[in-house]
N, C-alpha and C positions, 0 to 999 in steps of 0.2 A: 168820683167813684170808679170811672172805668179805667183809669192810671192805677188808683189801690187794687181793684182785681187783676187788673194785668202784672202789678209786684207778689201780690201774692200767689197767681200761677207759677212762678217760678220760686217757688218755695217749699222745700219736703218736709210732708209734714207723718211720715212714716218711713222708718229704715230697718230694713230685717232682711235677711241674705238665706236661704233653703237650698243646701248641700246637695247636689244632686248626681256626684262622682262620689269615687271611694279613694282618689288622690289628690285632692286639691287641699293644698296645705294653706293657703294663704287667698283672698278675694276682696278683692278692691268694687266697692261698691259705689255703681255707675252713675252720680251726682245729674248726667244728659244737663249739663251748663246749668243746674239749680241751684239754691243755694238751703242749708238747713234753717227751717223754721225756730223759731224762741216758743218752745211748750211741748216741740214734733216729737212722737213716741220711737222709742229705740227700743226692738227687742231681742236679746241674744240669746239664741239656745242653749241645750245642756252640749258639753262638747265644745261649745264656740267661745269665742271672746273677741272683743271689738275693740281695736286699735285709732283714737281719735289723732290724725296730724293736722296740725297748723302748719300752717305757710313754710312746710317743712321740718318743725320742729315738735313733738310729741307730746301731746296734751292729754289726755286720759286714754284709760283703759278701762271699759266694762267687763262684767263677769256675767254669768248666765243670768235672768230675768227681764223686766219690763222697766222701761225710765222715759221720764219725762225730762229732755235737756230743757234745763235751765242754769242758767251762772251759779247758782245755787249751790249745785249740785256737779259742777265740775270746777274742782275751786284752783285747779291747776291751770286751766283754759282762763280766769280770771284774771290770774298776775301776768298771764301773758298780751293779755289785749281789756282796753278799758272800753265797753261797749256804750256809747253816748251815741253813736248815729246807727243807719241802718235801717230797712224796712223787716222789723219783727226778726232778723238773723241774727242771734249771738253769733257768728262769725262761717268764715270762708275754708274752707277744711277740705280732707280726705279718711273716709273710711274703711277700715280693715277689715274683715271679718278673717278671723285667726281660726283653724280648728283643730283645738287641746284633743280628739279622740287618739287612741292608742293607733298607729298604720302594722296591719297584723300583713305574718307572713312574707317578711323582705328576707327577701332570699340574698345570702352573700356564700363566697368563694377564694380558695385562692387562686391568683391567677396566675402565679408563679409556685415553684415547689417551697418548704420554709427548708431552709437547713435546721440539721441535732445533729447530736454526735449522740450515740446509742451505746451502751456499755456491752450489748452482745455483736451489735450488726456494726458496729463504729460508726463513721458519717454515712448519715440516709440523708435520702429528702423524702417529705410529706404534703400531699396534698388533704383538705377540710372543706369540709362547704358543711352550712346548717341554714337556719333561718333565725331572724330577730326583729321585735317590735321597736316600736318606738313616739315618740310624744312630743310636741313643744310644752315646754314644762313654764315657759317663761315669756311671752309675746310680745313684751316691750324688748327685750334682747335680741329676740330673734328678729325683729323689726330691726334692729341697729347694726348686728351684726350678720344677718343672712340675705333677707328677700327685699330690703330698702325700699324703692318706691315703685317695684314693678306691680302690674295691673294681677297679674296671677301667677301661682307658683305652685307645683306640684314633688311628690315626693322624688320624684327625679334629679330634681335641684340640690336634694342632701346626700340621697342615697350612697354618691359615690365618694362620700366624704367619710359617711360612717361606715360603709363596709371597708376602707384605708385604715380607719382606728380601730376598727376591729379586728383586723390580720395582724394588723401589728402589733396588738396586744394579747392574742391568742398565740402569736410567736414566742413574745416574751414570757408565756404562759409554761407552755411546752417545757421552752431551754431553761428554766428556773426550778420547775418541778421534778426536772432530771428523775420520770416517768419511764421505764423502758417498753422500746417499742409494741412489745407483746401486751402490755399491760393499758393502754389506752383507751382500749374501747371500756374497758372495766373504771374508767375516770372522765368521762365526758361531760358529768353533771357537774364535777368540780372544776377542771377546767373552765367550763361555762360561766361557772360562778365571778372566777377567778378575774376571765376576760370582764365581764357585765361591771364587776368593781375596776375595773380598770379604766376601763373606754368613759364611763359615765361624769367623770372631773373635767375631760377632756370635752363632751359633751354640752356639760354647766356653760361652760362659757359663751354658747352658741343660741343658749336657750331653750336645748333638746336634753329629755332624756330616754335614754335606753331604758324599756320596761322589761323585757325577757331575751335571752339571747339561749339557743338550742345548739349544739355539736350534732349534728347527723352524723357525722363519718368521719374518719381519718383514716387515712387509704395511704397504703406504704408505696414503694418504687415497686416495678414488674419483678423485678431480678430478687429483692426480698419476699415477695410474695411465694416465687416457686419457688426458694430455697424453704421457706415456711412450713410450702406445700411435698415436699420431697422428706423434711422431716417427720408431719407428721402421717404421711405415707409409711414411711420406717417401724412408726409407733405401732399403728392400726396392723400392717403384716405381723410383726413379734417373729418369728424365726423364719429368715430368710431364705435356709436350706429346705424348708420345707414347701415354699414360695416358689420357691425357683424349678423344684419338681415338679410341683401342680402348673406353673407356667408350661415346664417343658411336656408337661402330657397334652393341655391342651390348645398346643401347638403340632402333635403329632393327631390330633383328632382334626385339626383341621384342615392340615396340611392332607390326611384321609379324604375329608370329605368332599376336597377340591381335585382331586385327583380324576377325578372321571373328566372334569372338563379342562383344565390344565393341562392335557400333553405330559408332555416329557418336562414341563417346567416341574407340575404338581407334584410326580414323583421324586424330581431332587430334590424339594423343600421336604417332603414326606423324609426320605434316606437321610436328610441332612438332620431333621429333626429326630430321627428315630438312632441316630448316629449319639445325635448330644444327648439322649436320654440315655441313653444304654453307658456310657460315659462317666455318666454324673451319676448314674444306680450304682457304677462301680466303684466310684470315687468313695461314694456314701459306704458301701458294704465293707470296702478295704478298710474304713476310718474305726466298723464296729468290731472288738474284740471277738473271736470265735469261741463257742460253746466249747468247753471242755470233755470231751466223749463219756460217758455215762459208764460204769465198770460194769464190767458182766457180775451176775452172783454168783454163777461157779465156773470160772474157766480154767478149764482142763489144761493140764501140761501140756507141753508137745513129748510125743510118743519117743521112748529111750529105743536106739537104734545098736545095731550086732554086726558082726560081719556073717559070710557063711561059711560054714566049714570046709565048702569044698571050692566054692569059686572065689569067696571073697566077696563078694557083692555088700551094700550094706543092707539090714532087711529088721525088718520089727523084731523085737526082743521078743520070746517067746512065740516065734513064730515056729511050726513044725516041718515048714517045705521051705526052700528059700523060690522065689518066684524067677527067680534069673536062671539056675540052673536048674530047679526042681530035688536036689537034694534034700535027702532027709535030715533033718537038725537032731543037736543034742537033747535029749530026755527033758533038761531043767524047763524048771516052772518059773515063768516072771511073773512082777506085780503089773496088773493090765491099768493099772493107775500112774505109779512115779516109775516102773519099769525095775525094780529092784530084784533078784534072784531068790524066790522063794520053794520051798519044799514042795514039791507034787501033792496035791487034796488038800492043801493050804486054804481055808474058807476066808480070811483076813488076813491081809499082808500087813506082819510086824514092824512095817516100816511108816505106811499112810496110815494104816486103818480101813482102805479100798478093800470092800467088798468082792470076790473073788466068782 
């Protein structure tokens, strides 16, 4: 009896593995030289999945719930090994514990620019970053073709494989969709889409799939940006000549307000500035058509002129002195209106109509 309890001390007779990171993709669970009991309960949570290997080679796979190993009940582990000896062990293994939950929040990048050729800007380059989840969708695959026989393995060990498929399908995304650059942010859900179908065949094979993949951003070169920025600067002014005055006024207010402690500098910026306004008010002013002067409603002839009788001088028509020599003039009567020679008590000159 004390040989039987000493075989069966080294026998497990419970195997259940409790998550207790929020990266461990894969856990090898720690046998400490035992071996699995014939009856021992296995139980795999929601989320997990438990990977049975034989002496290397791959014998079942549990999905979430409670089991009792027996040959029975892994009929896979039967054809490989004919169980006739042994104390109570259906056999000599390693276990897996897999965890199927979704890893949220994997942040990817480009780490290089991607080339386009853009139909306004021609060749850019673009930098992306967003985030994307992901899943083993497949545990006996990803046993074969990822994590093999290490004791543990975290999302580190894929990460840099799928943010690789994923640049380079969000590339292929971009140059396909021949999207111009102004118009991107306005497409980052399709895109996304775009990539998610792309990367995920590539994925299949690994055993992983891609659940959600997000575009945060797509960020152009410096040099496009402020050509961007310089147009839509353009837009927002609307007429420059009137920009460029209100610039040059309040550049002579502050060139003013600097003046007191400035010296002799502040006043040149002042004169230099009060110089270019004065300038560009005349540039402006010369550019506008001048009013056309407004008519008068009665303007008067200019006054019909005589010589004098005695000196020659010339002197108002109808005038009775002349002012140069003071001689007296002839008798006739002018019109005090068009200056015409009318009869003496003439009360309207028959020539205007002037009232007399």
């Amino acid at each position: 009896m004390g040989i039987l309890n000493m075989l069966r001390g080294q026998l497990i007779d419970v195997i259940e593995w409790s998550d207790n990171s929020t990266k461990t993709m894969v856990h090898k669970y720690d046998m400490n030289g035992k071996e699995i009991m014939m009856g021992a309960q296995l139980t795999v949570r929601e989320s997990q999945a438990a990977v049975f290997v034989n002496e290397g080679q791959l014998a079942d796979v549990f999905g979430p719930g409670r089991y009792e190993l027996q040959t029975s009940n892994m009929p896979i582990l039967t054809a490989l090994k004919s169980w006739k000896y042994g104390f109570n062990s259906p056999f000599k293994s390693d276990v897996y514990f897999v965890n199927t939950k979704q890893f949220l929040d994997m942040k990817w990048g480009t780490s290089n620019p991607v080339m386009m050729r853009d139909a306004e800007f021609g060749m850019i380059r673009l930098r992306a970053f967003g985030i994307y989840s992901f899943k083993v969708s497949d545990p006996s695959a990803f046993l074969k073709e990822v994590f093999g026989t290490n004791a543990m393995m975290t999302v580190e060990g894929v990460e840099g494989q799928i943010k690789r498929q994923i640049v380079s399908s969000l590339s292929d995304a971009i140059a396909e969709s021949k999207i111009p650059a102004l118009d991107l942010a306005a497409n980052y859900e399709e895109l996304g889409t775009y990539a998610l179908n792309a990367v995920n065949p590539k994925l299949a094979a690994l055993g992983l799939t891609l659940c959600s993949f997000v575009v945060e951003n797509i960020s152009l070169p410096e040099e496009v940006e402020k050509a961007m920025d310089k147009r839509t600067s353009m837009g927002v002014l609307g007429n420059l000549d009137h920009y460029a005055k209100y610039q040059a006024a309040e550049a002579m207010r502050e060139a003013a307000n600097n003046q007191g402690g400035g010296g002799m500098a502040g006043m040149g910026v002042g004169m230099g500035a009060g110089a270019a306004m004065g300038q560009m008010f005349a540039q402006s002013f010369a550019q506008q058509p001048a009013a056309p002067a407004a008519p008068t409603a009665s303007a008067a002839p200019a006054a019909a002129m005589t010589a004098c009788v005695s000196c020659g001088a010339q002197i108002t028509k109808g005038a009775k002195f002349c002012p140069e020599c003071g001689a007296k003039q002839n008798a006739a009567a002018y019109c005090s209106a068009c200056g015409a020679e009318i009869a003496p008590g003439t009360k309207f000159c028959p020539e205007c109509g002037a009232k007399q």
